[in-house]
N, C-alpha and C positions, 0 to 999 in steps of 0.2 A: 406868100410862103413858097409856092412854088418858082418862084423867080430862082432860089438856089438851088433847087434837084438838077438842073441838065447837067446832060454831060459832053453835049454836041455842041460844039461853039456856033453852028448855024440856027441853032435852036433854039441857044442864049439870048444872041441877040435881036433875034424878031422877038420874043418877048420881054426884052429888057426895054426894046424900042419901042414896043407898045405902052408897057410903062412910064416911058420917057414923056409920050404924046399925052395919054389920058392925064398926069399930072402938070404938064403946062400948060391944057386945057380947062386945069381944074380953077376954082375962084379964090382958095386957095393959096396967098402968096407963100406961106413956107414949105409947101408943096412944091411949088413950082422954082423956088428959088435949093431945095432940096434933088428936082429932076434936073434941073441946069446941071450942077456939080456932079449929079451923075452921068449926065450928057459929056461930062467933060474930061472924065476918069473912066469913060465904060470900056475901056483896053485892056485896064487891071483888072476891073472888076470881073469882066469875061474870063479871063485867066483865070484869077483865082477861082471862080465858080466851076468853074471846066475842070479843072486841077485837082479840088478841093481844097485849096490849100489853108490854112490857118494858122494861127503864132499862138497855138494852143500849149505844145511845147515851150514855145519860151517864155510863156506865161506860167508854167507850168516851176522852171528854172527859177524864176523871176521868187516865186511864191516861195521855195524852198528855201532861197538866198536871205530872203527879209525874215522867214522863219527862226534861220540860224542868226540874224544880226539881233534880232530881238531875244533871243535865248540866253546872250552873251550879255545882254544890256549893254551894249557899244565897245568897243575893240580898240586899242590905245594908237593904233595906225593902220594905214590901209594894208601894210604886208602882212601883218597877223589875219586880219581882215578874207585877203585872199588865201592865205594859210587853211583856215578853217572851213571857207566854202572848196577848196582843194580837199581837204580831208574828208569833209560831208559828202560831196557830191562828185569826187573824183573817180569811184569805181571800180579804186586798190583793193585786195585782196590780203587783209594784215595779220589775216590767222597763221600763225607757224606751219612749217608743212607737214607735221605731223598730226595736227588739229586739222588737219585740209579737209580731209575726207569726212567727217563727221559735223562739219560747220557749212559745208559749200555745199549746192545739188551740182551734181554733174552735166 
């Protein structure tokens, strides 16, 4: 668990490297055939660990999108399609300007 908190890429990777070691030490083969592939990707994985970074967001998008395609029960082509996630999740503003003030927070 602790393998994700650093935030010091020098920090990462002595313990990612120690993880690397004790799993291909282990008896273990999908352990060890699991440390390999991260022996082979540990570039990224430091990055993104260091970064924090995640596609929690466009998973987030992702979720919204299938939301509105299954609401519709299917869409008779892909431009109506992209229409609809344009309208849902585009971010317009389509209250009149006289309703502005009383529908929007400032």
């Amino acid at each position: 668990m602790n393998l994700w908190s650093y935030r010091s890429m020098t920090w990462a990777r002595k313990a990612w490297k120690a993880w690397i070691g004790w799993a291909l030490r282990s008896r273990l083969e999908p352990m060890r055939k699991v440390a390999r592939m991260v022996r082979e990707h540990l570039g990224g994985i430091l990055n993104a660990v260091v970064s924090g970074a995640t596609n929690a967001l466009g998973e987030s998008i992702n979720a919204k999108i299938e939301r509105i395609k299954n609401r519709a029960c299917g869409f008779r082509n892909r431009v109506r399609f992209r229409n609809a996630i344009f309208f849902h999740l585009g971010g317009l503003d389509l209250y009149p300007e006289t309703l502005r003030a009383t529908h929007t927070n400032p």
